[in-house]
N, C-alpha and C positions, 0 to 999 in steps of 0.2 A: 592456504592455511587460514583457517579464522582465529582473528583477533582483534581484543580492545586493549587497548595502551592508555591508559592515566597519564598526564603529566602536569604539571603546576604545583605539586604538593611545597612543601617547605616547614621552615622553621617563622614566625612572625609575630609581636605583640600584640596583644589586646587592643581594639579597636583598628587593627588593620584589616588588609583586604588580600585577599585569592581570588586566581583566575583557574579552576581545573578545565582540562580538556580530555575529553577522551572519542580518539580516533580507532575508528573500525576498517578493516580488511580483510576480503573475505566473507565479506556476509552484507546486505545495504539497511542500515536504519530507516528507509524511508518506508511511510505507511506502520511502520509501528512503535507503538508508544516505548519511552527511555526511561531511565532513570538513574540518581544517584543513593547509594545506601553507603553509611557509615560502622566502622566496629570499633570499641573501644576498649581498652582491656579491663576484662573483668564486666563489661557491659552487655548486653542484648544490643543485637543485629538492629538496627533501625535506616527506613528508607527514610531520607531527610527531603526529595524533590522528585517529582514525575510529570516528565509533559508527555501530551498525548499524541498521537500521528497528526492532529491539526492544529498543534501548539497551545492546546489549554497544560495549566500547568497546577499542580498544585503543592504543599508543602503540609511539612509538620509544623505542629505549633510555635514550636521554640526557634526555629526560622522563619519562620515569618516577615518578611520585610528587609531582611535584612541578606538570604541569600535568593538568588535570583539562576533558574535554570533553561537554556537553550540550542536550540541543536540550528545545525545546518545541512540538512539533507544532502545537498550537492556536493560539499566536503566530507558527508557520513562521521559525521563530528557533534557530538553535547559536549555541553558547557555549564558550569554550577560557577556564577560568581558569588564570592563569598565577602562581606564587607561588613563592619564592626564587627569580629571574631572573637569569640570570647575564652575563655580556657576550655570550658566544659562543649568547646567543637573539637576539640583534639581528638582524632582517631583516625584511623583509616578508612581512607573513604575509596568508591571504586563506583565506576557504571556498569549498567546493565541495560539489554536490549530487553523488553518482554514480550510473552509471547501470545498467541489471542485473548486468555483468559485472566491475563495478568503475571503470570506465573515468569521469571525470569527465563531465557532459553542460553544467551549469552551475556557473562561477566567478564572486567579485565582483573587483573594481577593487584590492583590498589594504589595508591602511592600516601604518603603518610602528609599529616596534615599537623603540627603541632602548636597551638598557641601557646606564650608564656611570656614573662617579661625576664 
């Protein structure tokens, strides 16, 4: 059965830090490019991090520096550290496998991410 599993989400303040994980089975990340995308309510779908099969990585503007994305092939495991967190990161966030063209083939289920004091 394939699947991705999120976990690290939480509840945290402003300028705190997250660690998500998301483990795959069933299917192997290695050789293609990952990613994380977020939703929020009421918001457009936004991918916030993508590294690539050879670990280039890139981001959106508004994380920039501050959240940091990495996979480990051998564990079939990405990772989004997330650090100074601000409100407007609040949503749900989930990975995804893509697939040659970019185009997502496998997502997991999400886990919720809420900043707030």
């Amino acid at each position: 059965q394939v699947q991705l599993m999120e976990s690290g989400g939480g509840l945290v303040q402003p300028g705190g830090s997250l660690r998500l994980s998301c483990a795959a089975s069933g299917l192997t990340f290695s050789g293609k490019a990952l990613g994380w995308y977020r939703q929020a309510p009421g918001k457009q779908r936004e991918r916030v991090a993508r590294i690539s099969s050879g670990g280039v990585t890139t981001y959106i503007e508004s994380v920039k520096g501050r959240f940091t994305i990495s996979r480990d092939d051998a564990k079939n495991t990405v990772y989004l550290r997330m650090d100074n967190l601000k409100p407007e990161d609040t949503a749900v966030y989930y990975c995804e496998r893509l697939g040659p063209i970019g185009i997502p083939d496998y997502w997991g289920q999400g886990t919720q991410v809420t900043v707030s004091s």
